[in-house]
C-alpha positions in Angstrom: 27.7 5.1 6.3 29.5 6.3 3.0 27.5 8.5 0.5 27.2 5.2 -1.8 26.6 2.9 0.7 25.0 -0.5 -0.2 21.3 -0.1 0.3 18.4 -2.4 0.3 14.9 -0.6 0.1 12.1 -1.4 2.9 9.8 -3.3 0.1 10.5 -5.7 -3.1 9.7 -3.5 -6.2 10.2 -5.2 -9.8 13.6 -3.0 -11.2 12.7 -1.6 -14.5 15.3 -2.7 -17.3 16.7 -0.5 -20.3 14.5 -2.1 -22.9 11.4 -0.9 -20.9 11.7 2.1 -21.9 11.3 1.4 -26.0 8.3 2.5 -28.2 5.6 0.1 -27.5 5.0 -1.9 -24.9 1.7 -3.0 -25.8 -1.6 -2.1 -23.6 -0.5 -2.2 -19.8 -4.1 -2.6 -18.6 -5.1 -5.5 -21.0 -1.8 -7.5 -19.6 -2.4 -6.8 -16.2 -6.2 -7.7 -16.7 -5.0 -11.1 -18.7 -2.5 -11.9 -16.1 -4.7 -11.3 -13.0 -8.2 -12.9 -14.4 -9.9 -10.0 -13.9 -12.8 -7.5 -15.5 -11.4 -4.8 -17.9 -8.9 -2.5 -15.4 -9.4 1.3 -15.1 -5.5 3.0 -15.3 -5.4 6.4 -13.1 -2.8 8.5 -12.2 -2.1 6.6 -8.8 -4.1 4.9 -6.3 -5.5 7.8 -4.3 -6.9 8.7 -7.4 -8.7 5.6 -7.7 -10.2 5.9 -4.4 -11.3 9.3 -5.5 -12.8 8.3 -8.4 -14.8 5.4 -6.5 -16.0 7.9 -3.9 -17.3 10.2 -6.1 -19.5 7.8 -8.0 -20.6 6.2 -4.7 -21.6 9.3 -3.6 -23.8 10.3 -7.1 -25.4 6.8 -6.3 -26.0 8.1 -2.8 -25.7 11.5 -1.9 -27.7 11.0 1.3 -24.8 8.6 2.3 -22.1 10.9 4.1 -19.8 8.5 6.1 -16.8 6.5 5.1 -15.4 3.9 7.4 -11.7 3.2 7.7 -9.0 1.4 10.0 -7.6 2.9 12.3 -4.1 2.1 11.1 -3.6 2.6 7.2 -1.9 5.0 4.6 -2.5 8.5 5.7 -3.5 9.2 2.2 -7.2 7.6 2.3 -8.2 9.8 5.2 -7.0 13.0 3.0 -8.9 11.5 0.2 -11.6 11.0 1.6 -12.2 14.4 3.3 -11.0 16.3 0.0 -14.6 15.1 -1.0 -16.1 16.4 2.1 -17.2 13.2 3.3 -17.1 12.1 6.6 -14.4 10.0 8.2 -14.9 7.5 11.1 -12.6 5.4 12.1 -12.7 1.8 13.0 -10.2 -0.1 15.7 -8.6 -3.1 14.6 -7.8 -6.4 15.9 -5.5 -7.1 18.8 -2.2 -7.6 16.5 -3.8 -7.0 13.4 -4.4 -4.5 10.9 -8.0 -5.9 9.6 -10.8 -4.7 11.1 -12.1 -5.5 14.9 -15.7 -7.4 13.5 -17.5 -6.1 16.7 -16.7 -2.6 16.5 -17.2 -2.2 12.7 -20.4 -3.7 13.1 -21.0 -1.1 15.5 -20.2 1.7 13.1 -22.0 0.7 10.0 -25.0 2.6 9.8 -27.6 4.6 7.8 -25.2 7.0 6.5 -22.2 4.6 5.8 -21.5 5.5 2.1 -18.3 3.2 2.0 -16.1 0.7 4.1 -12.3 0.4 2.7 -11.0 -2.7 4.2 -7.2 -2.5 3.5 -4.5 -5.2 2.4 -1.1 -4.1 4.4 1.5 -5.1 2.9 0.8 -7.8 0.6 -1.0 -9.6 3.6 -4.7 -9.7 3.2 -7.7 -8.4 5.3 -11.1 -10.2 5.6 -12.8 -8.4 2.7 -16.1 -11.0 2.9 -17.2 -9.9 6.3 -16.8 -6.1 5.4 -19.4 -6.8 2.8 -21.4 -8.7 4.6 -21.6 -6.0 7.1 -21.5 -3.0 4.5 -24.2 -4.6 2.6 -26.4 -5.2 5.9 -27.1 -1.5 5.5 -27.0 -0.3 2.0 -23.6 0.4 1.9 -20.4 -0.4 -0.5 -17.4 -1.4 0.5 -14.5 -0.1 -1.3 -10.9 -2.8 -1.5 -7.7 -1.3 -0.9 -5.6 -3.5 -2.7 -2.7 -0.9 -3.2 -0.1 -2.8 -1.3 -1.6 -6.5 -2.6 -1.3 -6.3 -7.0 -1.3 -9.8 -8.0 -2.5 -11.2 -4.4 -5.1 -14.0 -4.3 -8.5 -15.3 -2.5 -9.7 -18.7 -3.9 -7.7 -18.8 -7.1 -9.3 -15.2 -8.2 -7.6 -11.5 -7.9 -8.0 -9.7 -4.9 -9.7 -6.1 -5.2 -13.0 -8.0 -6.6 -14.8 -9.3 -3.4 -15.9 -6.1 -2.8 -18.0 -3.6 -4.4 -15.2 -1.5 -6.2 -11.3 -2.6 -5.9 -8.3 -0.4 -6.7 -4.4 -1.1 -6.8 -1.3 1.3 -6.7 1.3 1.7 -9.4 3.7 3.6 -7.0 7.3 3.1 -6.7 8.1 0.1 -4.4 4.9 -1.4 -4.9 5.7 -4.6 -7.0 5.3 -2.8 -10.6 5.9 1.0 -10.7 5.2 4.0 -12.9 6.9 5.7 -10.0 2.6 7.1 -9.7 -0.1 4.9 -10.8 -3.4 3.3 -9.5 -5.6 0.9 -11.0 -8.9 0.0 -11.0 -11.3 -2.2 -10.8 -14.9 -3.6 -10.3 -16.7 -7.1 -11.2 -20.4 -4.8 -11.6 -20.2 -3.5 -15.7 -22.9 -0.4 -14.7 -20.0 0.4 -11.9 -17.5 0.2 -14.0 -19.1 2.5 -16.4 -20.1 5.1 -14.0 -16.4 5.2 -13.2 -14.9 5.5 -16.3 -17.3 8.5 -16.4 -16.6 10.1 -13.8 -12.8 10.1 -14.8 -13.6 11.7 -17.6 -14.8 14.6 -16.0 -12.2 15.3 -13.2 -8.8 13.9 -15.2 -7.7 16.2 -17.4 -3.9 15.8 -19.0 -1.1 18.1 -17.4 2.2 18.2 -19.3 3.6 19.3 -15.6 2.3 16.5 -13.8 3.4 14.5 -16.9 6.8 16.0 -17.0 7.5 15.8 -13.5 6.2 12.0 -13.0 8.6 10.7 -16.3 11.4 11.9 -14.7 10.7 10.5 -11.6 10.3 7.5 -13.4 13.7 7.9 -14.6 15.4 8.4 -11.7 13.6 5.0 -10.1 15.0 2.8 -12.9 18.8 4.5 -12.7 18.3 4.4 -8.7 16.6 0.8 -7.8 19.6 -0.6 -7.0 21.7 -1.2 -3.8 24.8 0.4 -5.3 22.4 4.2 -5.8 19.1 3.7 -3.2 20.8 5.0 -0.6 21.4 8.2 -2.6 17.4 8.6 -3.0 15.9 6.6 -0.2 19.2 5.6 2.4 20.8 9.3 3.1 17.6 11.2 3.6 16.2 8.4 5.4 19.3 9.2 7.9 19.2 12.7 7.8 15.6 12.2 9.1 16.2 9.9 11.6 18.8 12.1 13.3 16.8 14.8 13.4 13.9 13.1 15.0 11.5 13.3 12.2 9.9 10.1 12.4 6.8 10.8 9.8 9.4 12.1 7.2 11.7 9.0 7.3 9.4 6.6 6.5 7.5 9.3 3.9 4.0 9.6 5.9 3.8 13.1 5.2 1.6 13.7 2.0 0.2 17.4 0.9 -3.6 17.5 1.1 -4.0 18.9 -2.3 -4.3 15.3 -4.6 -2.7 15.1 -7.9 -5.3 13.9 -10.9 -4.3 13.8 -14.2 -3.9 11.5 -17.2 -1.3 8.9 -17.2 0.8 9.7 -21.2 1.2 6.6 -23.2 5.1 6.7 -22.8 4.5 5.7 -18.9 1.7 3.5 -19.7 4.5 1.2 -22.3 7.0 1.2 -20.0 4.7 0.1 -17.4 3.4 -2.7 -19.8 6.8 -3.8 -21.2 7.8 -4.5 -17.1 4.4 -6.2 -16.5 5.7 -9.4 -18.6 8.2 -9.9 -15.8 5.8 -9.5 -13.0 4.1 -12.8 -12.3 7.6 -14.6 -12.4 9.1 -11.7 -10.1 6.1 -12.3 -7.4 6.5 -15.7 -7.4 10.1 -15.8 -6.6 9.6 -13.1 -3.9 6.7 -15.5 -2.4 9.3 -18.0 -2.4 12.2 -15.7 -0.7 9.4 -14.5 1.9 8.8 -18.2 3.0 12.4 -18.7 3.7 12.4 -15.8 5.4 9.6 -16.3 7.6 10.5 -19.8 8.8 14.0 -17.6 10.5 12.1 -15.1 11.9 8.9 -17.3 13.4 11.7 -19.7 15.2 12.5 -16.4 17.4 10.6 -16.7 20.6 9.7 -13.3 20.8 8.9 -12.2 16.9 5.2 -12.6 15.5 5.5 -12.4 11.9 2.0 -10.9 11.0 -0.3 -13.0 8.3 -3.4 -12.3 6.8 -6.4 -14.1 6.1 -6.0 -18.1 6.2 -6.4 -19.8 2.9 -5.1 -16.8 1.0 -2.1 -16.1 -1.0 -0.8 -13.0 -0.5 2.2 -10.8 -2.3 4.9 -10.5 0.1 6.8 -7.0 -0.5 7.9 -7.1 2.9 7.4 -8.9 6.2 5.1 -7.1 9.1 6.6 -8.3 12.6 5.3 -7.5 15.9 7.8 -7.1 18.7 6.5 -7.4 22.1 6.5 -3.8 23.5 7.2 -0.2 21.7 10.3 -0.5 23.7 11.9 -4.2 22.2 10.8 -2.7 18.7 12.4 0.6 19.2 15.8 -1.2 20.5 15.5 -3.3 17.3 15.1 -0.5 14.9 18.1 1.5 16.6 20.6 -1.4 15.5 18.8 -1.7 12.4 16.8 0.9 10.4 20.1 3.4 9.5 22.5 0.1 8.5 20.7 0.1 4.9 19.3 -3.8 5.3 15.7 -2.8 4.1 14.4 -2.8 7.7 12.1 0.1 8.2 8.4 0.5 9.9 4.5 0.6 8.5 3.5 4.1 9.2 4.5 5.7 12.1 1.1 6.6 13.9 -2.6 5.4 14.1 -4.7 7.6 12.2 -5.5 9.8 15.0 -2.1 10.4 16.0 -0.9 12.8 13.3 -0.1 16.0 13.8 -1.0 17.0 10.6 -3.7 15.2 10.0 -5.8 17.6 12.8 -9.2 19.2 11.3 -9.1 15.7 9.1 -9.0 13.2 10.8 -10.7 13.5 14.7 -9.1 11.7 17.8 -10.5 8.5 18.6 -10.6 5.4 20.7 -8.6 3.0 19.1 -6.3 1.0 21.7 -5.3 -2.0 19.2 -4.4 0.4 16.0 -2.3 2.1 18.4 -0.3 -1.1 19.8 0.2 -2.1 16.4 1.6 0.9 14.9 3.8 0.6 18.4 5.3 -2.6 18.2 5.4 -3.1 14.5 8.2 -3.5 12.2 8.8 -4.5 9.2 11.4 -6.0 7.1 11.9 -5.9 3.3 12.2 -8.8 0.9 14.0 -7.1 -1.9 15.7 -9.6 -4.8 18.7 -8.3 -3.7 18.5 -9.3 0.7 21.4 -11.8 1.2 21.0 -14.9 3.6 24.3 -12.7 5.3 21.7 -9.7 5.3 19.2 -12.2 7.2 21.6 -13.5 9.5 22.7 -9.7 10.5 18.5 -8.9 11.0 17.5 -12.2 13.0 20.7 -12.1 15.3 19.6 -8.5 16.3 15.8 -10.1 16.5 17.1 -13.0 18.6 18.5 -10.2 21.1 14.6 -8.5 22.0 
């Protein structure tokens, strides 16, 4: 492919627009809060920052609570958060085909010195938050919502990231709206809420480098969100990766262990806010483009399109399909994942299987976390796929 080659990315972010980026947007957190239906919303400076900041006022609460329980298969960052606080990490299989929890096993693990189980909502699709806490609360734990892949995703009419104890969203780029680094977040108990908002305080100090560094990032996502640019930014060194055989770096599951936490500056916060008038209108038309889409791909005889819980509505950023063996999703991403049509994977590896990860995160018997991350795929549902772009990705589908 060309240097400039048409490129669609892997998920559906909302493109910033010019006029974002005027004084005054208004108070991002308020409109997100009004739009949402939900309890006053904490802004940090993404959403591993969140998590950190909901660990460590767990842990003040309990400091005879050492243990936080996580899925097997999820964002590589949450294990590096959580054991840059010195807690413990145990991890939990999932479900045969499924990222949620397996109910048996994580009842299994929930103990005396569970501090904290983080369910997680993949990709827009929604995990089964209510048996968590029923199973957290059974012994005196909380249970912490990962909603970073799931803003303005529903259970029941309400917001997602308030079923359990503490909820928290991400802000990053590709994830519905973007301040290229953000997090949110969020609670429905006020004395929780307070407690976080103090402990912020204390470990978020401005940084004009951070700050410097984040704006222009921000930049470059508005100029480069596009299919004429991505593939500068996202298409090429996707590519480059692949060719060399680096897996982990193509996809971007390689984080540093040292966290970023910082304030967010007001100029990020407007732009942020000027953007979230468009969201609710932009989800909904990607909700619509995802159902089209998902009628294609479930008539394929060998393609399970991955759903959450029933009942729920979910954001839809991308698709999650499961191929029927490592080897039928491996032949599908090799006439697929370099041609720049927003096919792409999850994250490479169950939890345990990370090189880097090593002294973190300890091996483990997780069978189903490991088929999944196996025969997973997923495909994007950008504004910008074309029903030629489907044709092109479920004739290759129709072939496995």
């Amino acid at each position: 492919m060309s240097l400039l080659s048409r490129e669609l990315p892997p998920t559906a972010g909302l493109p910033l627009q010019a006029r974002d980026f005027l004084p005054g947007g208004g108070d991002l957190c308020a409109i997100l809060a009004e739009q949402l239906g939900t309890p006053p919303l904490q802004l940090t400076c993404s959403g591993t920052h969140a998590l950190l900041i909901a660990l460590r006022t767990l842990r003040r609460r309990a400091p005879h609570r050492d243990t936080v329980i996580l899925p097997a298969y999820t964002c590589p960052l949450v294990p590096i958060a959580v054991h840059s606080l010195g807690l413990r990490i145990q991890l939990c299989d999932t479900r045969r085909d499924h990222f949620d929890f397996d109910p048996v096993a994580l009842h299994a693990a929930a103990d005396a010195r569970t501090l904290a189980i983080i369910p997680t909502h993949l990709g827009g699709r929604l995990a089964d938050v209510d048996r968590a806490c029923a199973i957290a609360h059974r012994v005196g734990a909380w249970v912490i919502e990962d909603a970073a892949q799931a803003l303005g995703a529903r259970v029941a009419g309400n917001s997602v990231g308030l079923r359990g104890d503490i909820g928290f969203f991400s802000l990053a780029a590709g994830k519905g709206l973007s301040l290229h680094e953000g997090g949110l977040l969020l609670t429905h108990d006020e004395a929780l809420r307070t407690a976080m908002i103090e402990q912020a305080a204390g470990h978020t100090p401005f940084s004009l480098r951070w700050e410097l560094i984040r704006s222009l990032q921000l930049l470059g996502l508005a100029a480069c969100y596009r299919p004429s640019l991505l593939s500068l930014v996202y298409g090429n060194p996707l590519r480059r990766a692949l060719r060399s055989g680096d897996l982990e770096a193509a996809v971007g599951d390689v984080f540093p262990l040292d966290i970023p936490q910082h304030r967010v500056s007001r100029w990020r916060q407007n732009v942020g806010a000027r953007a979230a008038q468009r969201l609710p209108d932009f989800l909904q038309a990607a909700r619509l483009r995802a159902l089209q889409l998902r009628v294609q791909l479930e008539s394929l005889p060998a393609v399970d399109v991955v759903d959450g819980m029933p009942g729920t509505q979910g954001t839809w950023p991308m698709l999650m399909l499961l191929l029927p063996s490592e080897r039928a999703r491996d032949k599908a991403l090799s006439a697929l994942w370099q041609r720049g049509l927003g096919v792409s994977r999850m994250f490479i590896h169950a939890l345990p299987d990370y090189a880097y990860l090593r002294g973190i995160v300890a091996d483990a018997d997780v069978p189903n976390a490991r088929d999944f991350a196996a025969r997973c795929l997923t495909v994007g549902n950008s504004p910008w796929l074309t029903h030629a772009d489907t044709r092109e990705i479920v004739k290759v589908l129709a072939r496995k």
